[in-house]
Backbone as CSV, one residue per row, in Angstrom:
resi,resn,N_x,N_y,N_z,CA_x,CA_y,CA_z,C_x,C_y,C_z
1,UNK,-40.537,-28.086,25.800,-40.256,-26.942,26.652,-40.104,-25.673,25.819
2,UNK,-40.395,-24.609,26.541,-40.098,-23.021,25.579,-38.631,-23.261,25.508
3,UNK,-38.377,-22.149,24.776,-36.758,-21.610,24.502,-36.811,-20.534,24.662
4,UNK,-37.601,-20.035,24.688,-37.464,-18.109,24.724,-37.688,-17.881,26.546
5,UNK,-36.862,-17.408,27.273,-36.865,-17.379,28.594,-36.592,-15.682,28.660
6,UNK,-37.341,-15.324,29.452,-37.741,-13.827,29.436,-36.840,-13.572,30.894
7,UNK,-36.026,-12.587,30.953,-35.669,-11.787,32.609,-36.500,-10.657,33.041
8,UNK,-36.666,-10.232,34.676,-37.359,-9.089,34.641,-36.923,-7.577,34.058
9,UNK,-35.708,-7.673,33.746,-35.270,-6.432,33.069,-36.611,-6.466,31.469
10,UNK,-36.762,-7.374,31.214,-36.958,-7.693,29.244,-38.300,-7.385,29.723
11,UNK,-39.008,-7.990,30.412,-40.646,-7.842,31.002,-40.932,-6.714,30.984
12,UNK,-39.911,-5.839,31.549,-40.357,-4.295,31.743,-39.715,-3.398,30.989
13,UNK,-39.410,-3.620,29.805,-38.694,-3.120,28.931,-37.342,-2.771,28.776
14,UNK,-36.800,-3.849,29.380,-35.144,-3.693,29.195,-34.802,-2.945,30.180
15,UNK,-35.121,-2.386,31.142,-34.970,-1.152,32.022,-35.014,0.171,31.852
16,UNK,-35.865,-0.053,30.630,-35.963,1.640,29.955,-36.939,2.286,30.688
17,UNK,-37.626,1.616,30.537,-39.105,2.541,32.032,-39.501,1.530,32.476
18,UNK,-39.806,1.727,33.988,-40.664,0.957,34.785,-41.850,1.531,35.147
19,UNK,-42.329,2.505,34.300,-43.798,2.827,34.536,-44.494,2.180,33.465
20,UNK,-46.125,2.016,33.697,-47.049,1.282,32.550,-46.957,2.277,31.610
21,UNK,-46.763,1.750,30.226,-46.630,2.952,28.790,-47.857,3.283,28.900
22,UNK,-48.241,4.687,28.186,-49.386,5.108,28.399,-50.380,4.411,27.038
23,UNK,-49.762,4.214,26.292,-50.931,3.661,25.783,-51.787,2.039,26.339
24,UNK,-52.967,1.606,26.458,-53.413,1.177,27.792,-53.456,-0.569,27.059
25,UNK,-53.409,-0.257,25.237,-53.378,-1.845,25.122,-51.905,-2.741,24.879
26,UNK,-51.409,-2.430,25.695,-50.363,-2.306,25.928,-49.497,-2.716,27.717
27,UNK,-50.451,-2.676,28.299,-50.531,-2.924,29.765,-50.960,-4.150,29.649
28,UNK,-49.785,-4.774,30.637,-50.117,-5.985,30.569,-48.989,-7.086,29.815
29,UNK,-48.756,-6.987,28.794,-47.564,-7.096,27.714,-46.211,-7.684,28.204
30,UNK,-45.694,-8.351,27.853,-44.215,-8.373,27.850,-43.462,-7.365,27.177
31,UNK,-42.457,-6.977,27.866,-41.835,-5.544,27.943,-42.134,-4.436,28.217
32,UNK,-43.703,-4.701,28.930,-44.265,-3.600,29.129,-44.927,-3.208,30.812
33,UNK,-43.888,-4.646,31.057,-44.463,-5.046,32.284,-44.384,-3.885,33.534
34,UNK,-45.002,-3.850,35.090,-44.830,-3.095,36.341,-43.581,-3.991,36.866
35,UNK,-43.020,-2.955,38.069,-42.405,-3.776,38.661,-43.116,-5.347,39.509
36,UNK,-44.703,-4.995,39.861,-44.800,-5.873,40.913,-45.924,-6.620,39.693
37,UNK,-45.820,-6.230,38.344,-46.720,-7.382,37.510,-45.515,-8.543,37.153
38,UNK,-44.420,-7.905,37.173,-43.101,-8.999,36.683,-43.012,-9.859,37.886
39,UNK,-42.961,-9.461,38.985,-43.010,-9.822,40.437,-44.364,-11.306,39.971
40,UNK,-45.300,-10.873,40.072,-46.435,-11.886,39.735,-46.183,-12.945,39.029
41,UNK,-45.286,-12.350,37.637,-45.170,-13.158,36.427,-44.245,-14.867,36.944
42,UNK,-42.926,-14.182,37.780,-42.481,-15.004,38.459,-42.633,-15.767,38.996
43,UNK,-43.851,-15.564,39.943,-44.389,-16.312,40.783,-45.264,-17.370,40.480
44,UNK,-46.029,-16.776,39.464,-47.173,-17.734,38.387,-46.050,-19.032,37.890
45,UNK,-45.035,-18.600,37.227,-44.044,-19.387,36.299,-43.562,-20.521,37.350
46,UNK,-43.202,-19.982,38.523,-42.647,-20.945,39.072,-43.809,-22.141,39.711
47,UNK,-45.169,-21.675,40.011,-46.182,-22.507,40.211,-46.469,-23.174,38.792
48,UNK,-46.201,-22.928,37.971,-46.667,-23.673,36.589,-45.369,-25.023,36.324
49,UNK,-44.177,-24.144,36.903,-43.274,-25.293,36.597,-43.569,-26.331,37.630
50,UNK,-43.601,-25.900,38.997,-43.817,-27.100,40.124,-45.164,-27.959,39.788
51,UNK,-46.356,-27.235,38.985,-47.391,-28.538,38.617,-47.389,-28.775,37.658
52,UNK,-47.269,-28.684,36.452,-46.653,-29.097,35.503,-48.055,-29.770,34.437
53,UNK,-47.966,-30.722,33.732,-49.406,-31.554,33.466,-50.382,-31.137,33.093
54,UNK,-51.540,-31.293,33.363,-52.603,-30.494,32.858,-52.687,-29.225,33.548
55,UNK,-52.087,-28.275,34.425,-52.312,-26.990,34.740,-51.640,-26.756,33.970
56,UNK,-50.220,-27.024,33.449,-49.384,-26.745,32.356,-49.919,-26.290,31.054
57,UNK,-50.740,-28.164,30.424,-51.310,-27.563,28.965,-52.424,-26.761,28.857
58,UNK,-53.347,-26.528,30.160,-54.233,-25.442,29.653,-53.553,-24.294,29.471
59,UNK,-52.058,-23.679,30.108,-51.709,-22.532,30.092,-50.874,-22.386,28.578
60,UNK,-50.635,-23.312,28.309,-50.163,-23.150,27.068,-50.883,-23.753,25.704
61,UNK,-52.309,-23.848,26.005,-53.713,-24.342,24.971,-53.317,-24.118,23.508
62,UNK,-52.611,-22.979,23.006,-52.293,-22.944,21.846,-51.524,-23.513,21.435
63,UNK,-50.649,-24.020,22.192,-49.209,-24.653,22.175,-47.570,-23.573,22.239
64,UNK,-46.875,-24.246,22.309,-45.160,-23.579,22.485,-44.871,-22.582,21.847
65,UNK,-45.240,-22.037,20.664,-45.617,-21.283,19.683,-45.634,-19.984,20.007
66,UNK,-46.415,-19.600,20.848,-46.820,-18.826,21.801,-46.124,-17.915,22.185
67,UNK,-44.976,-18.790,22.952,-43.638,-18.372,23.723,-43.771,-17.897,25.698
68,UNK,-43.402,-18.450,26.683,-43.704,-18.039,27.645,-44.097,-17.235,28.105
69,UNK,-43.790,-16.416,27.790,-43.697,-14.721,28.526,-45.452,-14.137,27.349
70,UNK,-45.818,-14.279,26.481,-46.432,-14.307,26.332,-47.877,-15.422,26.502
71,UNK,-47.809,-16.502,26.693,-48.785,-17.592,27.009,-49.059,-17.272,28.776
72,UNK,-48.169,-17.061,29.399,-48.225,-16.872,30.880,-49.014,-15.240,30.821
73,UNK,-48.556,-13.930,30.128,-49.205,-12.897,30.322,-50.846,-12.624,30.205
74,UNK,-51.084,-13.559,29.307,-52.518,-13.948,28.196,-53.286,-13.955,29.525
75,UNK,-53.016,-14.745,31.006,-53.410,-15.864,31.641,-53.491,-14.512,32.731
76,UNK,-52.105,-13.701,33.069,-52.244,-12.711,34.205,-52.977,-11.624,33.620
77,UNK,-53.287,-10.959,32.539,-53.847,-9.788,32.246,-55.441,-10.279,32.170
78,UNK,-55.491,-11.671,32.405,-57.169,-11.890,31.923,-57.766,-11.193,33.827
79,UNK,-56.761,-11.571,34.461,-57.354,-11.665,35.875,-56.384,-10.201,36.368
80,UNK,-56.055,-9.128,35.794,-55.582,-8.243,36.524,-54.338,-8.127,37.135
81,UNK,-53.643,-9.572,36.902,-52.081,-9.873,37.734,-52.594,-10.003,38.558
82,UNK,-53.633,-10.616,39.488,-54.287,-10.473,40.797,-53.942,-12.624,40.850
83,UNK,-52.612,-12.866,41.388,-51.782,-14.143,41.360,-53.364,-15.051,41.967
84,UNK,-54.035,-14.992,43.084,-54.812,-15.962,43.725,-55.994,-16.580,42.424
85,UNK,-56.018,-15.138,41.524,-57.372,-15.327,40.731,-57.029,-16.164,39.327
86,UNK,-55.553,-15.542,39.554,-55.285,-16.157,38.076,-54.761,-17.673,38.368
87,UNK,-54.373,-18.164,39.100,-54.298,-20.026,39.579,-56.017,-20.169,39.715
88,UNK,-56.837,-19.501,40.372,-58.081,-19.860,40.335,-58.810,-20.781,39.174
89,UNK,-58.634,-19.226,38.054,-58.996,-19.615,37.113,-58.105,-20.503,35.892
90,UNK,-57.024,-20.920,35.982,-56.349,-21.939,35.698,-56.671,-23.221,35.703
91,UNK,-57.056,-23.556,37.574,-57.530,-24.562,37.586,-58.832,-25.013,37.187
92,UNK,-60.077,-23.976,36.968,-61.215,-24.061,36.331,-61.336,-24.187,35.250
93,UNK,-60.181,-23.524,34.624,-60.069,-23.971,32.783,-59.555,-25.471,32.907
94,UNK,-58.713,-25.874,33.363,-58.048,-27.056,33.239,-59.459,-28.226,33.877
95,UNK,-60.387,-27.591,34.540,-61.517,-28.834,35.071,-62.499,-28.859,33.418
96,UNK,-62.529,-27.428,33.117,-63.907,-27.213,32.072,-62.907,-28.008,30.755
97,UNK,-61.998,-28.024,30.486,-61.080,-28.420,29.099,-61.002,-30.084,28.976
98,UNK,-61.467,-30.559,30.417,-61.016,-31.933,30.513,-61.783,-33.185,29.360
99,UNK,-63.090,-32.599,29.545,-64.071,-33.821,28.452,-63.745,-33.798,27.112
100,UNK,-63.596,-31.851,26.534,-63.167,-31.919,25.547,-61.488,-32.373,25.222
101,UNK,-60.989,-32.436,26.023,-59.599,-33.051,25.410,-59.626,-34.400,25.580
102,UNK,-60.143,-35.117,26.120,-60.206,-36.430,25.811,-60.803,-36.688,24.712
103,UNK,-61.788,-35.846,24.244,-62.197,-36.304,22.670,-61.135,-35.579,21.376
104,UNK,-60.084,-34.516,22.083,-59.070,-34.578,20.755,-59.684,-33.037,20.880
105,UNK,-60.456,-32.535,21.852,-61.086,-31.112,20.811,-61.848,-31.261,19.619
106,UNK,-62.610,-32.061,19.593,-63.011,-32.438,17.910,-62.368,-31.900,16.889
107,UNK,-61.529,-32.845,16.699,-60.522,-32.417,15.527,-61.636,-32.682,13.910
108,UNK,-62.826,-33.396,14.190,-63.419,-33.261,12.697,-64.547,-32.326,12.968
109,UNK,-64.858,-31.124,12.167,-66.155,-30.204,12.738,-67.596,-30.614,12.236
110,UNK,-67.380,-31.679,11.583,-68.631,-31.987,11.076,-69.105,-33.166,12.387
111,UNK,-67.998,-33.831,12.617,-68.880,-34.486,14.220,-69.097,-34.057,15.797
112,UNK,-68.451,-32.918,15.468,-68.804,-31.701,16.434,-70.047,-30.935,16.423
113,UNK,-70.792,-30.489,15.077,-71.831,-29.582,15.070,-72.909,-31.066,14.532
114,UNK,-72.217,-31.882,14.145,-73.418,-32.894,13.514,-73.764,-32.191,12.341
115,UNK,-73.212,-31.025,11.230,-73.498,-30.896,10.095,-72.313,-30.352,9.355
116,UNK,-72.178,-29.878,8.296,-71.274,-28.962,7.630,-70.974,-27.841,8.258
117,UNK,-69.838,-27.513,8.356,-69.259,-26.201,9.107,-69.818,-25.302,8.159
118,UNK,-70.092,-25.801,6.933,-70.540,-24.218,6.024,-71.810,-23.810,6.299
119,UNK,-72.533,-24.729,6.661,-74.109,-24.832,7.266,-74.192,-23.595,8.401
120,UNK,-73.019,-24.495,9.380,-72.799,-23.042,10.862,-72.897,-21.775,10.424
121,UNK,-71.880,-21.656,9.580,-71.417,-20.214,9.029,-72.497,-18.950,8.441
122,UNK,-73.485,-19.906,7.259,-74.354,-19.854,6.949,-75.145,-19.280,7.705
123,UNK,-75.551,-19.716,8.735,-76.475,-19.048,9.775,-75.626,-18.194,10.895
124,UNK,-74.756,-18.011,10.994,-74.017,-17.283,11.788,-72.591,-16.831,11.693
125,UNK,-72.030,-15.910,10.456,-71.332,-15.441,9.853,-70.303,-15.114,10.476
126,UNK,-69.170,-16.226,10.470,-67.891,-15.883,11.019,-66.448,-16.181,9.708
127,UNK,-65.361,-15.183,9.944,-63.876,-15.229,9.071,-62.661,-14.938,9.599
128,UNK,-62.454,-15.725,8.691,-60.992,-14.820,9.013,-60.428,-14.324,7.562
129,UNK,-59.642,-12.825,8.103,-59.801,-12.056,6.290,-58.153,-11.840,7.037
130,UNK,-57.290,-12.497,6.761,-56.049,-11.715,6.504,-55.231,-11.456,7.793
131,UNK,-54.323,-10.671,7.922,-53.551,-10.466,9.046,-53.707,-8.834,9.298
132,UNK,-53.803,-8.372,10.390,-53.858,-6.799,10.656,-52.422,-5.944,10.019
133,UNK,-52.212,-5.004,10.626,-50.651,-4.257,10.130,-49.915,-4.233,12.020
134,UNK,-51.042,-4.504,12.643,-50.263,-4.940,14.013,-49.644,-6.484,13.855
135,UNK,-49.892,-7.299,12.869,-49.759,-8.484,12.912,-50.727,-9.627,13.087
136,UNK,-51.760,-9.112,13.954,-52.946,-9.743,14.128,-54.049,-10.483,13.518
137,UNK,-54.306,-11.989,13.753,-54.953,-12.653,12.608,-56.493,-11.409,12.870
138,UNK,-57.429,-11.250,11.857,-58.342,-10.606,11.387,-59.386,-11.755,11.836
139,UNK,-60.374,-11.449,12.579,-61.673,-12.283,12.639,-63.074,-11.502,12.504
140,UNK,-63.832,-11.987,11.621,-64.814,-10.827,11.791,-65.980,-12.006,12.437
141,UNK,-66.456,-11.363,12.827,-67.987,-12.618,13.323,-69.418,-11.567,13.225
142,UNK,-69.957,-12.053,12.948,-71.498,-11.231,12.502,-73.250,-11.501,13.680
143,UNK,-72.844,-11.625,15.226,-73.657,-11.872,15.781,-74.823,-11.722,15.744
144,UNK,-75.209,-10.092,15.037,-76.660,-9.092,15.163,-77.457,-10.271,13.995
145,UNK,-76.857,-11.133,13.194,-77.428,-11.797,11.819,-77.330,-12.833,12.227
146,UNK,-77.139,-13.470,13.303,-77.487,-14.798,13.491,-78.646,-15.723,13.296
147,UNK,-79.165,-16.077,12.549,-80.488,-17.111,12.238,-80.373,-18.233,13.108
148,UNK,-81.345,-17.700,14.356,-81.123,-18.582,15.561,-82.181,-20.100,14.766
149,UNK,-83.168,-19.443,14.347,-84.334,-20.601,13.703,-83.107,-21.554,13.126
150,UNK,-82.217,-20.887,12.335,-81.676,-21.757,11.490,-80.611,-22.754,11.897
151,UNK,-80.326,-22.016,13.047,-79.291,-22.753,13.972,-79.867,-24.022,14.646
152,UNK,-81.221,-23.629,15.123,-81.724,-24.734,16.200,-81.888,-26.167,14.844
153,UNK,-81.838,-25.772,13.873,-82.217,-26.982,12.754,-81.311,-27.287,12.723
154,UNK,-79.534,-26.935,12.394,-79.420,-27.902,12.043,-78.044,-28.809,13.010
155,UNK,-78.112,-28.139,14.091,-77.294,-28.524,15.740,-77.811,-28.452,16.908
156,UNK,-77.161,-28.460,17.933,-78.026,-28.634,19.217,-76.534,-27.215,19.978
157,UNK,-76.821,-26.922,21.120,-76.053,-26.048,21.988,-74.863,-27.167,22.110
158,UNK,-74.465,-28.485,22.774,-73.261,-29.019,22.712,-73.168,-28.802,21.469
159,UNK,-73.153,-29.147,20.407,-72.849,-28.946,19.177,-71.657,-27.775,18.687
160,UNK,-72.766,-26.777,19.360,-71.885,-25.127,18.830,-71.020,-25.031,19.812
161,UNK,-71.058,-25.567,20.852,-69.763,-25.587,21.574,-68.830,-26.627,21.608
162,UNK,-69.102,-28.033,20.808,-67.437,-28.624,20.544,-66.994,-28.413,19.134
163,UNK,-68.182,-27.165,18.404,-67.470,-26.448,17.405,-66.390,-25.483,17.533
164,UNK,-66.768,-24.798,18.645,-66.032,-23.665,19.200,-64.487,-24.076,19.439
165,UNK,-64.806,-25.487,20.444,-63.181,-25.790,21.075,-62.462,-26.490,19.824
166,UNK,-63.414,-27.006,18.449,-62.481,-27.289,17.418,-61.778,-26.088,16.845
167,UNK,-62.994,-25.205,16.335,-62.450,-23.941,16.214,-60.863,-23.111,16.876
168,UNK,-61.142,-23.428,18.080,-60.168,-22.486,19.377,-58.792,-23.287,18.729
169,UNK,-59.353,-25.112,19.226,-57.888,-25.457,19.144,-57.233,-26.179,18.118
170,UNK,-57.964,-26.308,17.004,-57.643,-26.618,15.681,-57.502,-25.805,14.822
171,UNK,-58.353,-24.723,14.384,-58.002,-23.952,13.570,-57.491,-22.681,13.850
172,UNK,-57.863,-21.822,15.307,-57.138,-20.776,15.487,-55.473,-20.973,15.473
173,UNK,-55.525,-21.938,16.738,-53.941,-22.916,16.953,-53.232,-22.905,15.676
174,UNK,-53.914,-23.962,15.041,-53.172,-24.209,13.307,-52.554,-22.953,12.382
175,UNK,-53.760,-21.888,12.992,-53.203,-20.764,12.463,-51.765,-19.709,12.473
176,UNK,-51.816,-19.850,14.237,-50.907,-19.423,14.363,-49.477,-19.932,14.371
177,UNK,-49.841,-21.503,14.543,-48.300,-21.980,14.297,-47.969,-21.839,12.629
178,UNK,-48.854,-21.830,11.749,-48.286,-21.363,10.390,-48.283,-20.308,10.145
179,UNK,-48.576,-19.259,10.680,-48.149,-17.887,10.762,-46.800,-17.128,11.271
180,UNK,-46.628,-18.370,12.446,-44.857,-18.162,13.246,-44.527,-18.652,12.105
181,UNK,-44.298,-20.099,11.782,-43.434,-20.708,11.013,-43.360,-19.996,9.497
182,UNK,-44.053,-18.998,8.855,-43.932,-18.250,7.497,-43.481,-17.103,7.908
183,UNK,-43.596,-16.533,8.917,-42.789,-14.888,9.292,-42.850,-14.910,10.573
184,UNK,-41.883,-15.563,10.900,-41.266,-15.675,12.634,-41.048,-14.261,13.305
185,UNK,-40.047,-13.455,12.333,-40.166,-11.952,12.464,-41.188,-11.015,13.045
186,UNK,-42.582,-11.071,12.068,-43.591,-10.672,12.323,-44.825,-11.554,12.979
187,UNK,-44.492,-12.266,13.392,-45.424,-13.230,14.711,-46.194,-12.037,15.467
188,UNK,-47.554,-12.204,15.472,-47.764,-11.626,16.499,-48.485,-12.644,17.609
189,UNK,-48.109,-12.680,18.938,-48.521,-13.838,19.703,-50.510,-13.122,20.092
């Protein structure tokens, strides 16, 4: 279970303003919340607690780490706080997540792509360089240079996609729980 339990005062910044801050990446946020996005937030939380299970772990895919108030916002800002769309798409992640979690997410990437992850890379240039000064892990990915020729040799399309969900939930995941656990302080969720 979380430990960090958020009130609507904290959502919307302690009660310091209840208008959206103007800067816009930022909307959306815990502590940065509307009155009627906290309103939402509530409502989502309490449907997540009553189903619990797999609507549960897709909402929290990264794991506990996370922290509620942020793993639940991730989920309302994708859909606008618009409550019908965001259970919508909950339950569609939780149908599309199902094959790959029975295989673990391919926790090995070489039986995911069927070759060396350095092979992938190779033809389609992705990193991670460091942490931002917002806190933010750094990813660069290099799409315009993709060597599609080179791709079709040495994987298939499932391939690059139970690379992806190893990727998502092995190594991004991994990342960030050793990023909380070395500077809890500076976490950025």
């Amino acid at each position: 279970m979380t430990t960090e339990v958020w009130d609507a005062d904290r959502l919307m910044g302690n009660g310091v303003s209840k208008e959206a801050p103007k800067d816009p990446l930022l909307w959306g946020l815990p502590g940065h919340l509307t009155q009627e996005e906290s309103d939402v937030f509530f409502k989502f939380r309490a449907e997540l607690e009553k189903r619990g299970g797999e609507f549960r772990d897709t909402v929290y895919c990264f794991g506990e780490e996370e922290g509620e108030a942020f793993a639940l916002s991730r989920w309302l800002r994708a859909r606008k706080f618009v409550y019908e769309d965001v259970i919508k798409m909950v339950e569609e992640a939780t149908q599309v997540r199902k094959h790959p979690k029975a295989k673990e997410f391919y926790p090995d990437p070489v039986d995911a792509l069927g070759c060396e992850a350095a092979l992938f890379f190779d033809q389609y240039p992705q990193l991670y360089s460091g942490i931002a000064k917002n806190g933010a892990p750094i990813f660069i990915s290099k799409p315009g240079i993709l060597n599609v020729d080179g791709m079709e040799c040495i994987t298939t399309l499932d391939g690059i996609i139970q690379f992806h969900w190893h990727v998502m939930m092995h190594d991004f995941a991994n990342r960030l729980r050793v990023q909380k656990a070395e500077n809890p302080d500076k976490f950025k969720r």
